[in-house]
N, C-alpha and C positions, 0 to 999 in steps of 0.2 A: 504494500500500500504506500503512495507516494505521499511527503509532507504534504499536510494540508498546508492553503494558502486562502489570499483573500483574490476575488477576480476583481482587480478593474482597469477600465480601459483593455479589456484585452491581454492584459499581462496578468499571471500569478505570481504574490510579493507577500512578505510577511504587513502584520500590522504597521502600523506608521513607527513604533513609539517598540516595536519588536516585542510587546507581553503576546502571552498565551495563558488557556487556558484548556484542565484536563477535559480528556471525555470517556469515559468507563465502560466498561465489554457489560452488559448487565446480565451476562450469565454468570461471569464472574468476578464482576465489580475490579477489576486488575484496569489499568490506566491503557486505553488502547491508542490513543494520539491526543500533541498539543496542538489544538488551535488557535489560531491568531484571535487575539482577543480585539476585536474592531473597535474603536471609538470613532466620535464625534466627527474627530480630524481623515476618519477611514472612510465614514460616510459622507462626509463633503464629499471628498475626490471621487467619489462612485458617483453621486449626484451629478457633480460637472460632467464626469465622464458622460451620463447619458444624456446631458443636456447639448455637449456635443457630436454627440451621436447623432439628435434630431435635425440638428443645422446641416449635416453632412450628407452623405447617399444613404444611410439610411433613413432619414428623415424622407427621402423624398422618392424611397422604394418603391414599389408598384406590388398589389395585394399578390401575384402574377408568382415575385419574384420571391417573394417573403414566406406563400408556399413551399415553394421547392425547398428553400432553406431546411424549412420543419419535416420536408420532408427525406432529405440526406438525415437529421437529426430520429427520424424514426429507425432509419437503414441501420446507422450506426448504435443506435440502442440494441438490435435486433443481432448484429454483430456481436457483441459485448455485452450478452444476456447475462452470463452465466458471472461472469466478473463483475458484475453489477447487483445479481442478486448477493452473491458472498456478500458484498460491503453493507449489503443495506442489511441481511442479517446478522453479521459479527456487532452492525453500529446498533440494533433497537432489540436484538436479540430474540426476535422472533423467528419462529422453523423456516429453515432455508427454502422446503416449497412452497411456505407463504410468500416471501418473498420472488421466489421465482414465476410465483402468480402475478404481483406487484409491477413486476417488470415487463410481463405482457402486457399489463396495463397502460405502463409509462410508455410504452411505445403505441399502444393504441391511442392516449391522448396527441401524439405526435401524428400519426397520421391521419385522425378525425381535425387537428386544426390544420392541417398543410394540404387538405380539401377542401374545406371549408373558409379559408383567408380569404381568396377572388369571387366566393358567393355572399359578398355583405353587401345587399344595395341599398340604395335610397328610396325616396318615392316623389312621383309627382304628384303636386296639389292642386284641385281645379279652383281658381280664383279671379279677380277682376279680370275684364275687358281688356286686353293689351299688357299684360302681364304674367310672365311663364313662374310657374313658383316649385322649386323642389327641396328634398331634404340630402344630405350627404352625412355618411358615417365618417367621424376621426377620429382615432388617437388621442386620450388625454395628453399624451405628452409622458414625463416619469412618472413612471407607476412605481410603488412601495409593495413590496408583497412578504410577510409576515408569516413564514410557515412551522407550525407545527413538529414534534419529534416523533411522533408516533406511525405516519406513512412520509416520510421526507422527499422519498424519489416518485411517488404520485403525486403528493403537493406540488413540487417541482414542476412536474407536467403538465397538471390542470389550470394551474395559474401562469405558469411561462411560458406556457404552451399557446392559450389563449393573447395572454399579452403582446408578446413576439406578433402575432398574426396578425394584433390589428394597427401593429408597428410603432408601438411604446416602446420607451426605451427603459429596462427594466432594473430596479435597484433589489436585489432579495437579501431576507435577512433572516437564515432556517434558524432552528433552537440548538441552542450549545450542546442540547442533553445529546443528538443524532442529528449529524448533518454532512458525514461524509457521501453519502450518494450523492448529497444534490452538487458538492463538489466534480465527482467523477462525471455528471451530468453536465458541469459546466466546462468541464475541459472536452467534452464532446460536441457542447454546443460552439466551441473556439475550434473543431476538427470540421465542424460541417459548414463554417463560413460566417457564423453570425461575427457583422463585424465591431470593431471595438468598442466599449461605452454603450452598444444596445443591450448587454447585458451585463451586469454587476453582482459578485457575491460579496456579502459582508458577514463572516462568524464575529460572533462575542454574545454578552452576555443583553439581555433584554433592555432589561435598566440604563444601560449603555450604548450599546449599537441601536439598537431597536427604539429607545427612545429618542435618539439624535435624530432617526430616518423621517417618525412621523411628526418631530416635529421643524423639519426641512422646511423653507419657503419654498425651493423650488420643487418639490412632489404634489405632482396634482391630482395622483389616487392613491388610497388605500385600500389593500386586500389583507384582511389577517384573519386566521381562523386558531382559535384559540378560548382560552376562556373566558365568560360574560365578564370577570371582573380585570383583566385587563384589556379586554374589549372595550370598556368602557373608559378607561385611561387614553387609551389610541383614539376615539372618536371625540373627545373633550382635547386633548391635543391637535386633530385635526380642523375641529373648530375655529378654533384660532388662526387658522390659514383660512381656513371655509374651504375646505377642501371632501370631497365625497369620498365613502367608507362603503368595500363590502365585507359583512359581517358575520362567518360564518362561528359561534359560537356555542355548538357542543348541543347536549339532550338530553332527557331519559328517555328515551321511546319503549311506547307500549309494543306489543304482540298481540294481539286477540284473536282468540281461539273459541269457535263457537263450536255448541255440541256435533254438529252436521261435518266438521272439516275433516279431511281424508289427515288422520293422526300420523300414517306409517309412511306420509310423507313429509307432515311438518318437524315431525320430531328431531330429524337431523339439521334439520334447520336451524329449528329454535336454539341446539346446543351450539352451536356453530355463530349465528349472531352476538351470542356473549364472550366467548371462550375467541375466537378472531381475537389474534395478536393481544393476547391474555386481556382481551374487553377492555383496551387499550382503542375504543373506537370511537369516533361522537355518535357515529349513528347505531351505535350497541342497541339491539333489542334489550334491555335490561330492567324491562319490566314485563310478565306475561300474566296478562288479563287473559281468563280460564271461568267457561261460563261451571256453573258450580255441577251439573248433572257429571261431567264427565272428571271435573277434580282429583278423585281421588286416581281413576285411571291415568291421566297425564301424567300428575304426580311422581304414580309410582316409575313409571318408564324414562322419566327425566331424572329421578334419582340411580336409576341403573347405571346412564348413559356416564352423569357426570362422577361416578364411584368409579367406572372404569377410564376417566381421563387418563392421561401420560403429561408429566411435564418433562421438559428438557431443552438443553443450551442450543444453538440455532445450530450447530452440526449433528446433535444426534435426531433433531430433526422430529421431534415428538406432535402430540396434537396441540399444546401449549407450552409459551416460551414465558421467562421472565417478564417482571416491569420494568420499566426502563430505569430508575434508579431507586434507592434507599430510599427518598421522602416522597416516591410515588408507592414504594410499599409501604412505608408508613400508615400513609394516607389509605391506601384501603383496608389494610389489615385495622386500621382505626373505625372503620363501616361495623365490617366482621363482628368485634370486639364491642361495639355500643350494640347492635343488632341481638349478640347473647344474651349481652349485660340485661338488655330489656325485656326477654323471653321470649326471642321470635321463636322458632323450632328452625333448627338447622337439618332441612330433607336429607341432604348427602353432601358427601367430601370427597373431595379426589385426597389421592396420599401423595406424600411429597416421596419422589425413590432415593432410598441412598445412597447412588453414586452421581448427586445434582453436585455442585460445588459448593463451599461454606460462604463461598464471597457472591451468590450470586443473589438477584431480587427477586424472587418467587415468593408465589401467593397461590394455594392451591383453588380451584375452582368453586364453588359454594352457588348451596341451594337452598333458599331459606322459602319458609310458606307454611302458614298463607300472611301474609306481612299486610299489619293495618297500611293503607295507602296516604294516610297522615305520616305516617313515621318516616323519618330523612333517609332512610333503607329505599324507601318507595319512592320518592320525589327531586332525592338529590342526585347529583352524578356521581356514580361512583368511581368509574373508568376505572374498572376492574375488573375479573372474572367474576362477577357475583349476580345474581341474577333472582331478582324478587319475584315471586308468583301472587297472585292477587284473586282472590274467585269474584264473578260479577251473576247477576241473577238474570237477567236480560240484558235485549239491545241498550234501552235507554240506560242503564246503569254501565254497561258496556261504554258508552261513548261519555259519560259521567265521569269514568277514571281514567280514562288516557285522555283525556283534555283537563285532569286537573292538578298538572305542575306547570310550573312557570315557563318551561320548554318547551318545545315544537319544533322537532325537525323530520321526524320519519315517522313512520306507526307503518303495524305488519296486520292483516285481515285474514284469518283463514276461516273460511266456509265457503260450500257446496251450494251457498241460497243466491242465486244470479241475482235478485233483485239488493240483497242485500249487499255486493257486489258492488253495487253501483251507489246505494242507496249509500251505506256508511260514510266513503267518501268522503263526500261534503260534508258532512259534520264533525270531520275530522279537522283540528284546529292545529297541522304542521303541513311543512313542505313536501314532501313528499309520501304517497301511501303506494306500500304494497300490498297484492292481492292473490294471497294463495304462493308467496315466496319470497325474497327478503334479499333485500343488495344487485339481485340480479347480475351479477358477474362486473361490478366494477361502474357498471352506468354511464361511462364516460358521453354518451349521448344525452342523458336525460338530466334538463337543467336542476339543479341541487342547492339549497339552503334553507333558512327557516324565520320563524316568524315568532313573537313572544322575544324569551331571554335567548332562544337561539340563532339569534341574530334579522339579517335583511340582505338583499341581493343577491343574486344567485350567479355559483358558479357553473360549471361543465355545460357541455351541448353547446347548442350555436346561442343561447340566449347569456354563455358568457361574453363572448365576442360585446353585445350589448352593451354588458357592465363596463367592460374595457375599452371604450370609445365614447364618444359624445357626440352629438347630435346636433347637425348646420341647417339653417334655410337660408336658400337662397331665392329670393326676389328679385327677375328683370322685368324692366317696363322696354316694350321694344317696340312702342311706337310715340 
């Protein structure tokens, strides 16, 4: 693995001022590289850098041209799959075929925008007598994009991906905890042509890097997906430029399981939405509303599943990996621990084996139920493997407990009732619902974010390109 660096302009350089800072294997907590700890004075120079970038041929590239780019940058992911997936599992430590899922991803985000860059058009407006009137998509200009440790080389994609296409010039700024992919990422994106200052990586730490970027005078978008309470930092700092924010900010999402659903299909599912990248997800199913007739049936079949878990470090390659560090285990194993305290009933446990490492972050998987849906088990986030069960009595009570936290980003619908199908839906108060299946293979098509505390604006599909440009009219008078 090559030293990390910071990108900008084009060039890999340590920080300005030459600090660093560690980043930890989280299977076995052991230091796995120093990253340049970016300041203030790191994210100037990226900023200018893509401010010159816009004055230059890129600035005045053609949608035409800026495809092909992204899509040499798919070629080349596609190349360097497998070297790709190692880094993003050694960095967030989750199973190397997750990752090597990850990576099909990251290049499908590459080649759904390096299609879609030359189909953004405008419209014409019918208007007075002797007057042609239309609209044309741009470029905000520097975009800020904020990503996440948890999927680093999909963040990368969905957001650079997009951005790149509709020819922003891009400043990113991933999480200290994991961010070598989006590194290797970006020394692929300097292999396939992107030229200098339209892209920029910044490591360091949030408070530092991340605070200098949004609050830039010259960035005139933000992208960060993270959580509501420094979501809310980042948009009160953008304020102050008056600058527009999209906000992708986390969830509990329900599951709803009516008595009618084909069970011996949802089952693997439902274990799989929480347990994904040790429920290390925003859009974790981690709550499963379960109409009460079949309870105890689910119940018992979902405690089988998660008793027979496997954990282990991203090469032995089990069904769950580590949390990315010490005070993300912390923090769940503190859910866990208030949830006993309080007398949920704990359904099943997966067992920790013993040949895991002493140094690593592991939290074995947990199935609590039936959990009052007041209790912060039920309504907060835990981003953790742990997964609350809830019984409801009917529809209307049904749609009563997954609209009643403060988030809204996904919700899961299983049953066999068509009308119900359709009907729920709408009275589902998040961004996206599934129906009869869950995540759907990565989505990269289907526009994604949420509403409530889980933020506003959406990214993926073509209705990111959207978010990532602004909107011209033009009025001639041509007589």
């Amino acid at each position: 693995m090559t030293t990390p660096a910071l990108l900008i302009n084009g060039t890999f350089q340590p920080a300005a001022d030459g600090a660093t800072i560690p980043t930890l294997a989280p299977g076995t907590g052991a230091t796995l590289a120093a990253l340049p700890r970016g300041r203030a004075a790191d994210v100037d120079a990226a900023v200018r850098a893509a401010e010159r970038a816009l004055e230059g041929p890129w600035g005045r590239s053609s949608a035409a041209e800026r495809g092909r780019l992204l899509g040499r940058m798919a070629d080349l992911i596609s190349r360097d799959h497998d070297q790709l997936a190692r880094i993003e599992a050694e960095d967030t430590g989750k199973p190397l075929a997750q990752a090597k899922a990850d990576m099909v991803a990251v290049r499908r985000y590459f080649e759904y925008y390096a299609g879609a860059a030359d189909k953004v058009h405008g419209s014409t407006i019918p208007y007075l007598d002797g007057y042609f009137a239309y609209t044309v998509r741009e470029p905000h200009g520097v975009t800020a994009h904020i990503i996440p440790w948890n999927y680093p080389a999909q963040m990368f994609a969905r957001t650079i991906g997009a951005g790149l296409a509709m020819g922003n010039a891009c400043v990113l700024k991933p999480a200290e905890d994991a961010c070598l992919s989006t590194l290797a990422l970006a020394a692929l994106a300097m292999e396939a042509g992107v030229p200098p200052g339209a892209l920029n990586v910044v490591t360091g730490l949030g408070e530092e890097a991340g605070a200098a970027l949004v609050a830039h005078p010259g960035v005139h978008h933000i992208s960060f997906t993270g959580s509501p309470e420094v979501g809310g930092l980042i948009q009160r700092a953008a304020a102050a430029n008056n600058v527009g924010c999209t906000m992708e900010l986390g969830g509990k999402s329900p599951q709803i399981v009516f008595a009618d659903a084909d069970l011996d299909a949802a089952l693997p599912i439902l274990v799989a939405a929480i347990i994904q990248n040790a429920g290390q997800t925003c859009s974790a199913g981690a709550r499963l509303l379960v109409e009460r007739s079949i309870y105890g049936t689910l119940v018992e079949a979902l405690a089988e599943r998660f008793a027979a878990l496997t954990l282990g470090t991203w090469d032995q390659d089990r069904a769950v990996g580590p949390l990315i560090s010490a005070v993300q285990k912390a923090r769940v194993q503190g859910f866990i621990d208030h949830a006993v305290a309080d007398g949920i009933p704990v359904l099943a446990r997966a067992t920790l084996p013993a040949d895991l490492p002493a140094g690593g972050f592991f939290v074995p998987p947990t199935l609590f139920g039936p959990v009052p849906a007041g209790h912060r088990l039920g309504c907060e986030e835990v981003f953790g493997p742990v997964l609350s069960v809830i019984p409801f009595t009917d529809e209307a009570d049904a749609i009563r407990l997954a609209n009643s936290t403060a988030y809204g980003l996904v919700a899961g619908l299983w049953t066999r009732d068509g009308a119900r199908q359709h009907r729920l839906p709408k009275r589902l108060k998040c961004g996206q619902v599934f129906v009869n299946c869950y995540g759907a293979g990565g989505g990269i098509e289907l526009p994604f974010g949420g509403v409530k505390r889980s933020g506003y604006g959406r990214e993926k599909g073509f209705e990111a390109l959207h978010t990532l440009s602004s909107l011209k009219t033009v009025l001639v008078r041509h007589d």
